[in-house]
Steps between C-alpha positions, in 0.01 A plus 500: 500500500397387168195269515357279207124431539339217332094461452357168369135471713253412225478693193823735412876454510610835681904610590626771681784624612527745788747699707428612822704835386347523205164366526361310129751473306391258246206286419315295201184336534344188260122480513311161399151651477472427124602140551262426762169713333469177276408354797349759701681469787861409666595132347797414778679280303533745197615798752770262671626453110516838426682619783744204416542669145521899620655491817876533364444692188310793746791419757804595255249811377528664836870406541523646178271859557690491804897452398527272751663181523338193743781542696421836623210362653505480870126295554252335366090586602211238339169441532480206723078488499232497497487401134442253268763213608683414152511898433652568787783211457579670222644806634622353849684224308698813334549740787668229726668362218639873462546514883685156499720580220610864605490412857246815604173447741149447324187634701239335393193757554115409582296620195210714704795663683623635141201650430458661857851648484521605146365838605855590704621515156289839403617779507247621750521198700256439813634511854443243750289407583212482212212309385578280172235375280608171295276482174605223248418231305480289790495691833290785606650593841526770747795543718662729775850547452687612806837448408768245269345154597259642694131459367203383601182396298204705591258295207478333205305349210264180624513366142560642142726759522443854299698388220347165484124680482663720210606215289210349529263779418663532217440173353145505576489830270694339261818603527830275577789492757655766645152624607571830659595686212220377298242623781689822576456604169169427485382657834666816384213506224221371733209699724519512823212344683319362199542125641523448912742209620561418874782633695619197695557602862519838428307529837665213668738603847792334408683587226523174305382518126261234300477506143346199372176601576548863233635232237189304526267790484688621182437097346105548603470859335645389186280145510187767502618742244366379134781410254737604360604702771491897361812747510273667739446254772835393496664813584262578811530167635878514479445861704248348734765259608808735536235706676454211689906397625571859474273615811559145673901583478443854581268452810698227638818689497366798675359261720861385569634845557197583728563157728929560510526860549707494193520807269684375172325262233 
């Protein structure tokens, strides 16, 4: 079968197409991160726009890389959600218009469940069942995955999620949207332990995650420092909190494998 995969959630236009001989056979990818750093963050409106303007260039560019034709198509897969609303309109609106006109089945496929399965792609692909960890922009969860469809939620973020604590970390060291990059970079350069910040329910039984509390203690430490903030202080702060998520992520997941009897992360 020859599959066409459409991604519209929030930010990028992304198009695939994939055989289940063959594996990837195809893809292109538009990103909308400079468009939205003006801002500092994900205007909806703008991203539903932009998908409107990419979606069928990047569509004939696979076709194209491919040398295939939309008639060898035999489905359709989309991102149905979660996801900004107009975003994803954008691409559903095109891969049941493709489904309606060819006259080929459109799955439309739950967002989270992407990123749990993308792993089966690898070449060294996990065996059921495993423990997932979901870190993005907006979720921070931990799953078991015992089979296709068969998953169960073990904990998840009470608030901001990891990537929400990133972004705004970085603006409150002065640097703009996407944050993670930005305070990567600079943990890479920073001390470790020369600033303390909390680990939110590190110590906690369950295995749900809290991050608004680590974004606030970031804010308060750079209220204190004096101004301007020095190359210095930025770069351990930005280590203190990777510190930070990293051993919260990394704790919590063992945690998982401990409580499940599960061997594969």
């Amino acid at each position: 079968m020859l599959i066409l995969g459409i991604e519209s959630s929030c930010d990028e236009t992304g198009v695939a197409l994939y055989g289940t001989d063959k594996g990837l056979i195809a893809d292109a990818l538009h990103t909308q991160i400079e468009m939205h750093r003006l801002y500092g963050g994900v205007v909806p409106e703008l991203a539903s726009r932009d998908h409107i303007r990419r979606i069928i260039p990047l569509l004939n560019e696979v076709m194209k890389k491919a040398g295939k034709t939309p008639q060898d198509l035999d489905a359709v897969a989309v991102t149905e959600g979660p996801g900004l609303a107009g975003a994803l309109l954008v691409g559903n609106s095109v891969a049941y218009g493709i489904g309606l006109a060819l006259d080929i089945p459109v799955v439309g496929i739950h967002h989270l469940e992407g990123h749990l399965l993308s792993s089966l792609l690898a070449d060294d692909k996990p065996s059921f069942p495993f423990i997932a960890l979901l870190v993005s922009g907006g979720h921070t969860q931990i799953m078991e995955v015992r089979a296709l469809g068969d998953y169960e939620l073990l904990g998840e973020t009470l608030d901001d999620a990891a990537g929400e604590a990133f972004d705004k970390t970085a603006q409150a060291l002065g640097y703009s949207y996407p944050g993670g990059p930005a305070v990567s970079a600079l943990a890479e350069k920073g001390t470790p332990g020369a600033i303390e910040l909390p680990r939110p329910l590190i110590h906690a039984p369950n295995l749900d995650f809290s991050f608004s509390g680590l974004k606030t203690a970031v804010m308060n430490t750079v209220r204190k420092e004096p101004k301007p903030l020095s190359q210095e202080f930025k770069n351990n702060l930005a280590r203190a909190f990777v510190d930070s998520v990293t051993d919260v992520l990394v704790t919590k997941c063992l945690k998982a494998l401990k409580k499940t009897g599960n061997k594969s992360l």
